[in-house]
PyMOL Python script that loads the backbone (N, CA, C, O; Angstrom):
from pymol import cmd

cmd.read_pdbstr("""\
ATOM      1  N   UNK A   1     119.009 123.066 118.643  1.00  0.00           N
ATOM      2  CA  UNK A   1     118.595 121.711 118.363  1.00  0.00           C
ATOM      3  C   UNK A   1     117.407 121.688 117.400  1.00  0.00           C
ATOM      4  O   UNK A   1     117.318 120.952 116.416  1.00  0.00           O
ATOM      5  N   UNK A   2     116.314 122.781 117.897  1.00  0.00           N
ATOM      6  CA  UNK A   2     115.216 122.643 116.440  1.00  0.00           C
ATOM      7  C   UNK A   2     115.781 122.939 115.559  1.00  0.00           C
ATOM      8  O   UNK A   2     115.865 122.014 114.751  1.00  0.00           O
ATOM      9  N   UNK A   3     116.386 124.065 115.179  1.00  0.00           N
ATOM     10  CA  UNK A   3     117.034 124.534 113.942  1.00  0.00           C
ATOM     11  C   UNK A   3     117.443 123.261 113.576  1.00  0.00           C
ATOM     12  O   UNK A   3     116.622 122.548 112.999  1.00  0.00           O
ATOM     13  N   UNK A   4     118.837 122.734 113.859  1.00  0.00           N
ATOM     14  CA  UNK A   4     118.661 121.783 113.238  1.00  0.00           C
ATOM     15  C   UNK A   4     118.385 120.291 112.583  1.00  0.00           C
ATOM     16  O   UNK A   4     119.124 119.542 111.943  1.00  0.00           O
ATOM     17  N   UNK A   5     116.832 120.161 113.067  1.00  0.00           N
ATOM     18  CA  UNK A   5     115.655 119.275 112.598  1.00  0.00           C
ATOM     19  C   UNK A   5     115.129 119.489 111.717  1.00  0.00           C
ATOM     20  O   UNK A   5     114.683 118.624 110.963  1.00  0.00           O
ATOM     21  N   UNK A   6     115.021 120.809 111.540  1.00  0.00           N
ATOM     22  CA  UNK A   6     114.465 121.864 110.209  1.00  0.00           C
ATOM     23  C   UNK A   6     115.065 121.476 109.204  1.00  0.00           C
ATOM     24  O   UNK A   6     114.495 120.844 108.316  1.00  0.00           O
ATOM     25  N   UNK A   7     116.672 121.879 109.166  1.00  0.00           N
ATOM     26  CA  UNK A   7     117.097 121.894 108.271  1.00  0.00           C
ATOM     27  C   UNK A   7     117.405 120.620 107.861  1.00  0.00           C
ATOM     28  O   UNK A   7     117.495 120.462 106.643  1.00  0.00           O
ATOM     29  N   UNK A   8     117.599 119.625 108.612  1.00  0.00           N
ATOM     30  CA  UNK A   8     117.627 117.636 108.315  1.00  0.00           C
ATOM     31  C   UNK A   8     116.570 117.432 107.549  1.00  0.00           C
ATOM     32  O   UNK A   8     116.697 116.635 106.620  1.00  0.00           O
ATOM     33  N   UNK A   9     115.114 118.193 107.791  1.00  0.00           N
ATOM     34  CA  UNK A   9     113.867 117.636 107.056  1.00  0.00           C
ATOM     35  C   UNK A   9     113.333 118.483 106.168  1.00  0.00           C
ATOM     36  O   UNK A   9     112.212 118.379 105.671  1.00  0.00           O
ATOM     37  N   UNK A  10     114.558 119.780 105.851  1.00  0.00           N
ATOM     38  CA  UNK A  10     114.034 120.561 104.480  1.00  0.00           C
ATOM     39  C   UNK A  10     115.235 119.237 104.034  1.00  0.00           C
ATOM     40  O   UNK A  10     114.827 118.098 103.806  1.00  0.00           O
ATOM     41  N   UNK A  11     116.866 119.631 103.951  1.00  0.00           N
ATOM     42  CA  UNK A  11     117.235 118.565 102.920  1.00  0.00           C
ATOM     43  C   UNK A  11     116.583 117.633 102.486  1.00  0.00           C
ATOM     44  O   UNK A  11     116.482 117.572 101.260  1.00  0.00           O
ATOM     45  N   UNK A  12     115.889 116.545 103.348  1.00  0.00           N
ATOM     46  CA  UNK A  12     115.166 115.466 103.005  1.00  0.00           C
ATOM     47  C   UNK A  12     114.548 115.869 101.668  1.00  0.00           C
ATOM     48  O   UNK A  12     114.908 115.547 100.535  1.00  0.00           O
ATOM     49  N   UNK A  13     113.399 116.752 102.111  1.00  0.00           N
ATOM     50  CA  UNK A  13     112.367 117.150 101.236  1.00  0.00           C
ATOM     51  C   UNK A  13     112.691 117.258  99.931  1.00  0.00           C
ATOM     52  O   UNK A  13     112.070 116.829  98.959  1.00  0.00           O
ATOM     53  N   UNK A  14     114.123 118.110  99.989  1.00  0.00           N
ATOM     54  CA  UNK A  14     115.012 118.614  99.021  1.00  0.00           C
ATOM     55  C   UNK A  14     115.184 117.671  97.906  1.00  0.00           C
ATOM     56  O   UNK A  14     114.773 117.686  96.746  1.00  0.00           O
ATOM     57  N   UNK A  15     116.202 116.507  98.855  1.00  0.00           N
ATOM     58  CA  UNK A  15     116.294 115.580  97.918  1.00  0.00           C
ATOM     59  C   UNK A  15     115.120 114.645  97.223  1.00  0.00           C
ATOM     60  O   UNK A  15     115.046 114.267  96.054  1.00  0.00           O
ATOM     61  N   UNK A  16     114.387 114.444  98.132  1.00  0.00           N
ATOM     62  CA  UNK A  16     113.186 113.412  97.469  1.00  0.00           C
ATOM     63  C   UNK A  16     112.854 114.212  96.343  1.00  0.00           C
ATOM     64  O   UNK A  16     113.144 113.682  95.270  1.00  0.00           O
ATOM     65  N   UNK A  17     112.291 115.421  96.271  1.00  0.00           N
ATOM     66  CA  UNK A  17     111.932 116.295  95.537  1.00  0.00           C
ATOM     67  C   UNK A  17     113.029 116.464  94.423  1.00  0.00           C
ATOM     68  O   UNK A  17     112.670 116.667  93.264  1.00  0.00           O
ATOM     69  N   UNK A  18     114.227 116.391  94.720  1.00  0.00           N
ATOM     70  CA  UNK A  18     115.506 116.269  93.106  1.00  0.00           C
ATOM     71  C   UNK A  18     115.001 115.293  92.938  1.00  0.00           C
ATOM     72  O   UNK A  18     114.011 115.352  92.210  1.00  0.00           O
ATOM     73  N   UNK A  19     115.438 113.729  93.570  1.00  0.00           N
ATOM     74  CA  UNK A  19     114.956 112.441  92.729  1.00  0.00           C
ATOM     75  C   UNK A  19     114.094 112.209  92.269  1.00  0.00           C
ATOM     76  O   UNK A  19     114.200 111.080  91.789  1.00  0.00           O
ATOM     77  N   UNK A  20     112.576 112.898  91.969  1.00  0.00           N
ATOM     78  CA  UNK A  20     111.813 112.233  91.475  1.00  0.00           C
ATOM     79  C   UNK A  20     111.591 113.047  90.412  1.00  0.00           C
ATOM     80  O   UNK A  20     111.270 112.484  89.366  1.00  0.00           O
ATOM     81  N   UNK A  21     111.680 114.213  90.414  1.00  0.00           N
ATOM     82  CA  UNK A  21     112.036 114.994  89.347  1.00  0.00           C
ATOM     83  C   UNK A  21     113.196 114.455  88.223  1.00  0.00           C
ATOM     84  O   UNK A  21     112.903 114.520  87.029  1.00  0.00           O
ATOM     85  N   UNK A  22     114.918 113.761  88.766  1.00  0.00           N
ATOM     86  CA  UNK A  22     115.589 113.346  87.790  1.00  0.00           C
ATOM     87  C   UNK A  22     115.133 112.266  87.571  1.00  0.00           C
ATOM     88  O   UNK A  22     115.908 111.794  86.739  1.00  0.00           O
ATOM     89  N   UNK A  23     113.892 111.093  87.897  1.00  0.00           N
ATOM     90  CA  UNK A  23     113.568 109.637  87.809  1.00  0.00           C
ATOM     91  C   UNK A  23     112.235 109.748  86.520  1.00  0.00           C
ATOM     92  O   UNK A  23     111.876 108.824  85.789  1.00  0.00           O
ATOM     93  N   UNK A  24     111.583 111.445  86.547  1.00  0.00           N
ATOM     94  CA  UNK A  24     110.604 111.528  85.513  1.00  0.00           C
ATOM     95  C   UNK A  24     111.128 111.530  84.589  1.00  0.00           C
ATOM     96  O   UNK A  24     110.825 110.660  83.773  1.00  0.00           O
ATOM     97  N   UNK A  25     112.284 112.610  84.221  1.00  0.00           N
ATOM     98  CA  UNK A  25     113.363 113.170  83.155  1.00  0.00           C
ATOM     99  C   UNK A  25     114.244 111.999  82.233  1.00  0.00           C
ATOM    100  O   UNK A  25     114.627 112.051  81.064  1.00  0.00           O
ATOM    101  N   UNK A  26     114.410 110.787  83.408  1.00  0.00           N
ATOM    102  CA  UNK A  26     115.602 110.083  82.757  1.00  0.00           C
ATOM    103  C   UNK A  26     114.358 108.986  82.587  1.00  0.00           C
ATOM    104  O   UNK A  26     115.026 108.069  82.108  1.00  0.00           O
ATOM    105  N   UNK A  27     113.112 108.501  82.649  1.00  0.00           N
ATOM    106  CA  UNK A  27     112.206 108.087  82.153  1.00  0.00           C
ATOM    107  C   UNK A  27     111.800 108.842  80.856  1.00  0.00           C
ATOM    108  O   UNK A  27     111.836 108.076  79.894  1.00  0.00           O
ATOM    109  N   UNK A  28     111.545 109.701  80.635  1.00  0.00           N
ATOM    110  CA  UNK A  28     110.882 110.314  80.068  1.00  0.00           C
ATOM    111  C   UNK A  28     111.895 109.784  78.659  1.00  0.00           C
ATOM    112  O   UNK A  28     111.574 109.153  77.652  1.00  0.00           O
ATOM    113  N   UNK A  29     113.461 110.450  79.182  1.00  0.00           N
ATOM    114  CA  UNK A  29     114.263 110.372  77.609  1.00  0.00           C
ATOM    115  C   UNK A  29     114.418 108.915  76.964  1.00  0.00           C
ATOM    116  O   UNK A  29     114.672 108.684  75.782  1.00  0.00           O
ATOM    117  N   UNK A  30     114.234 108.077  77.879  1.00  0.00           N
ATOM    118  CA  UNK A  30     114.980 106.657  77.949  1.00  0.00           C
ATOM    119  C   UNK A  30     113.131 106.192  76.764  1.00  0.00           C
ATOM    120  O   UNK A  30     113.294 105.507  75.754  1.00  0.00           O
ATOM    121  N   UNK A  31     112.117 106.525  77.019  1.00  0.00           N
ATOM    122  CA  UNK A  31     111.378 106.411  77.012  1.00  0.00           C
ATOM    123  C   UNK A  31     110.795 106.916  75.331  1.00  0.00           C
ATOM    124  O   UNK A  31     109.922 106.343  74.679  1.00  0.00           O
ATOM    125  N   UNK A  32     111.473 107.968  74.983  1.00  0.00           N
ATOM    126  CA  UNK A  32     111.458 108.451  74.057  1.00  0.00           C
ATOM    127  C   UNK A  32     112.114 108.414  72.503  1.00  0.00           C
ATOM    128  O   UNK A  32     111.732 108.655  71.358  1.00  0.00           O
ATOM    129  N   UNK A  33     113.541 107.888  73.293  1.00  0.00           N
ATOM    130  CA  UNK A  33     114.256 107.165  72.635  1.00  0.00           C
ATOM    131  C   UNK A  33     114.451 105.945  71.914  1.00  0.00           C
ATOM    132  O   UNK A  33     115.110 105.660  70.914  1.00  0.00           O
ATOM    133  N   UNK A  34     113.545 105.159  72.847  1.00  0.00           N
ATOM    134  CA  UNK A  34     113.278 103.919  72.256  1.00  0.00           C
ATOM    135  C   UNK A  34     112.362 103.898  71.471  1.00  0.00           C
ATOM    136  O   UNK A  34     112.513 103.282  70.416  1.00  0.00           O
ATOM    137  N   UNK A  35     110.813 104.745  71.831  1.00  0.00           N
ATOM    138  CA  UNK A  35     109.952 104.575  70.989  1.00  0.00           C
ATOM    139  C   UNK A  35     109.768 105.337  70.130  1.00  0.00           C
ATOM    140  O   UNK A  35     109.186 104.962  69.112  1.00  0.00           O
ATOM    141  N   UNK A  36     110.229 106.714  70.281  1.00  0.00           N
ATOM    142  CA  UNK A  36     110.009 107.384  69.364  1.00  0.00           C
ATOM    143  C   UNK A  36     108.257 108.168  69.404  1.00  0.00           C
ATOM    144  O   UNK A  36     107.673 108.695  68.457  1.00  0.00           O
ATOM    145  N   UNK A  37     107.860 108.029  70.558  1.00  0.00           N
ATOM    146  CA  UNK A  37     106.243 108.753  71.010  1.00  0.00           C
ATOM    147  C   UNK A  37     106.767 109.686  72.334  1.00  0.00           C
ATOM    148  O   UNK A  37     107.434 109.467  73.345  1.00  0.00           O
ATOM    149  N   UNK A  38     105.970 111.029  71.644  1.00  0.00           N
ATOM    150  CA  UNK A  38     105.578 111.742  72.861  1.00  0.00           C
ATOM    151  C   UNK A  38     104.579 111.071  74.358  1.00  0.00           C
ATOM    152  O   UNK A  38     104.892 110.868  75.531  1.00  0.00           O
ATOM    153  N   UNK A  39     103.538 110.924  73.723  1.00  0.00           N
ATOM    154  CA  UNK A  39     102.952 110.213  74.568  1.00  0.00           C
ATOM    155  C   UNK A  39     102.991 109.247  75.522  1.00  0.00           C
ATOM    156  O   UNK A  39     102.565 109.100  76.667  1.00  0.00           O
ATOM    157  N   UNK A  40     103.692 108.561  74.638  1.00  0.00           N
ATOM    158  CA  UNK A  40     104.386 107.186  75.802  1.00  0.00           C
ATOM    159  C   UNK A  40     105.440 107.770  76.702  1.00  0.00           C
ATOM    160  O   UNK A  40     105.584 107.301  77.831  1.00  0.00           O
ATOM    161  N   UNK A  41     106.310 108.930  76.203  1.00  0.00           N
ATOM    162  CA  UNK A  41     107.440 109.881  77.172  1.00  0.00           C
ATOM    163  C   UNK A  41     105.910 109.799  78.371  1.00  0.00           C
ATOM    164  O   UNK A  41     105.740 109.116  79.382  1.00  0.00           O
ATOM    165  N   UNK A  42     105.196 110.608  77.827  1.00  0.00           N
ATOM    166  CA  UNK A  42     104.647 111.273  79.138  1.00  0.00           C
ATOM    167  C   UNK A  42     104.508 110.551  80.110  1.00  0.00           C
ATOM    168  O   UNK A  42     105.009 110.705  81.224  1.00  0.00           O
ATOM    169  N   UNK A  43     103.749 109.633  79.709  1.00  0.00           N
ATOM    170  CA  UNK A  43     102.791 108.297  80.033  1.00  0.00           C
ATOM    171  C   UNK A  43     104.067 107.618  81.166  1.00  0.00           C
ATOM    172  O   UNK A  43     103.844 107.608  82.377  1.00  0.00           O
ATOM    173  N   UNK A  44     105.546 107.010  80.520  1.00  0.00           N
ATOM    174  CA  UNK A  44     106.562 107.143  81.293  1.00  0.00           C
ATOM    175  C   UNK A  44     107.130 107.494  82.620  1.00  0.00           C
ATOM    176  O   UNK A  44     107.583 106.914  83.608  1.00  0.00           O
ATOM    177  N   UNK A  45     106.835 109.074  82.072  1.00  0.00           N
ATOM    178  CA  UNK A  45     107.103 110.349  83.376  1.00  0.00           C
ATOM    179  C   UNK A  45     106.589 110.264  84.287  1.00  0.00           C
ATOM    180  O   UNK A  45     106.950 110.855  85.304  1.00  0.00           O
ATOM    181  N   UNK A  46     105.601 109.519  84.222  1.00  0.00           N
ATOM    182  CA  UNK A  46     104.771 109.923  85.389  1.00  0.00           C
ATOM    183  C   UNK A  46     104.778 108.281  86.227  1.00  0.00           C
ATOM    184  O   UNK A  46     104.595 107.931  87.393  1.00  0.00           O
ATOM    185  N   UNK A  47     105.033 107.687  85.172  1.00  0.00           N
ATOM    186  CA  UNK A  47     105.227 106.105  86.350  1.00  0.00           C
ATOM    187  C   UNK A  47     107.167 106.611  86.822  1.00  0.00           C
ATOM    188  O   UNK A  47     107.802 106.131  87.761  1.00  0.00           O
ATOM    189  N   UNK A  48     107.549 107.407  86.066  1.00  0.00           N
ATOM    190  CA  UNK A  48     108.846 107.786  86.987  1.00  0.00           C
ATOM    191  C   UNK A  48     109.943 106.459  86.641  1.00  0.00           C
ATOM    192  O   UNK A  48     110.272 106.029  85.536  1.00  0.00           O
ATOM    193  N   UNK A  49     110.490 105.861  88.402  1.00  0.00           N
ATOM    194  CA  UNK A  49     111.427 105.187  88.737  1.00  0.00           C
ATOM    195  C   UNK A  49     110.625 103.710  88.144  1.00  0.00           C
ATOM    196  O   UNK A  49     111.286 102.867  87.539  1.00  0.00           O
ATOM    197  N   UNK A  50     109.229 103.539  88.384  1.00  0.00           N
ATOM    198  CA  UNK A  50     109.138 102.315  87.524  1.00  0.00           C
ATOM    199  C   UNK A  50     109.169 101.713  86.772  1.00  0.00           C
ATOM    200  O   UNK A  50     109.189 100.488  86.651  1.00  0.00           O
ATOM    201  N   UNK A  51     109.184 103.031  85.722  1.00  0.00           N
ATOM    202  CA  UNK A  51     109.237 102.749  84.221  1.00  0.00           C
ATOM    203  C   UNK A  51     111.586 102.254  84.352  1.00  0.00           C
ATOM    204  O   UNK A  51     112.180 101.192  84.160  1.00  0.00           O
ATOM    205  N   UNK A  52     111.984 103.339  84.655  1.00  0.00           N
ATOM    206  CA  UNK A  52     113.350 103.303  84.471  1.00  0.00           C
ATOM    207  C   UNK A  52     113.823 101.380  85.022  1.00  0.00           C
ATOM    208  O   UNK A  52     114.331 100.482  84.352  1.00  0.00           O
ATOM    209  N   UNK A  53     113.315 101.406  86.633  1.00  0.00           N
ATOM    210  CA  UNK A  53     113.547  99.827  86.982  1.00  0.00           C
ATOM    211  C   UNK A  53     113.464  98.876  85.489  1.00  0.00           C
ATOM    212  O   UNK A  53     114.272  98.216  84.836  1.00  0.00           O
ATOM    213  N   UNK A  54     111.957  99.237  85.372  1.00  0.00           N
ATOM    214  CA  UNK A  54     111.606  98.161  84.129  1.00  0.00           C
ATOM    215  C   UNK A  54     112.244  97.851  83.224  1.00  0.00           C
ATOM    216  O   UNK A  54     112.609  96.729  82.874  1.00  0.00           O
ATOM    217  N   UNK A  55     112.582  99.707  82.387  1.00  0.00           N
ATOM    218  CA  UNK A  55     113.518  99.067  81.251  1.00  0.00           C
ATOM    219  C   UNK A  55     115.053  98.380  81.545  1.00  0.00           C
ATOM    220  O   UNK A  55     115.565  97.604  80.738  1.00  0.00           O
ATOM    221  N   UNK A  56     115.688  98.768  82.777  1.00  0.00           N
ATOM    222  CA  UNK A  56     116.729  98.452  82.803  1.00  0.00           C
ATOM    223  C   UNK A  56     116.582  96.536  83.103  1.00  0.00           C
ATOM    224  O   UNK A  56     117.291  95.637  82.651  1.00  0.00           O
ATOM    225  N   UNK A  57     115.709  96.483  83.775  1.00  0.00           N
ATOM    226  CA  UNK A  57     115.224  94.840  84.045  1.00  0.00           C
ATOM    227  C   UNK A  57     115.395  94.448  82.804  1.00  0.00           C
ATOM    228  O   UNK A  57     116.485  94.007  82.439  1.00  0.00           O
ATOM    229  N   UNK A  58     114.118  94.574  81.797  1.00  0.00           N
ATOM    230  CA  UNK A  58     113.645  94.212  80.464  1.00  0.00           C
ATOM    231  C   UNK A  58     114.699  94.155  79.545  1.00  0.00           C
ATOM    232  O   UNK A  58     114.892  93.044  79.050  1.00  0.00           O
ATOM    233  N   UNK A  59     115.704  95.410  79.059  1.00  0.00           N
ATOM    234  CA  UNK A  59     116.488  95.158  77.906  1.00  0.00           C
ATOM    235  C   UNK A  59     118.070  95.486  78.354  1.00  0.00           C
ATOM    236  O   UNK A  59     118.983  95.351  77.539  1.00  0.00           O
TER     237      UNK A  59
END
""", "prot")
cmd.dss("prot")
cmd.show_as("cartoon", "prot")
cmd.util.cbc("prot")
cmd.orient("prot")
């Protein structure tokens, strides 16, 4: 039964840890693309899923 709690709350970890990693990435390009700045990529990356919400809201 502990075993597997472990392994329910490594997946978790797992995944949160993929998604926010693919939410910097697909910010980052979406981000880059439009403007054409490194900086603003970064700047992007790091607001993550908010930036992505936004643009998809916005345009």
């Amino acid at each position: 039964m502990e075993k597997q709690k472990k392994e329910k709350s490594g997946a978790a970890a797992g995944a949160a840890k993929t998604g926010i990693t693919f939410g910097s990435a697909l910010a980052m390009v979406i981000s880059y693309t439009t403007w054409k700045s490194v900086g603003w990529a970064i700047i992007h990356g790091l607001l993550s899923w908010v930036y992505v919400i936004y643009f998809v809201l916005r345009y």
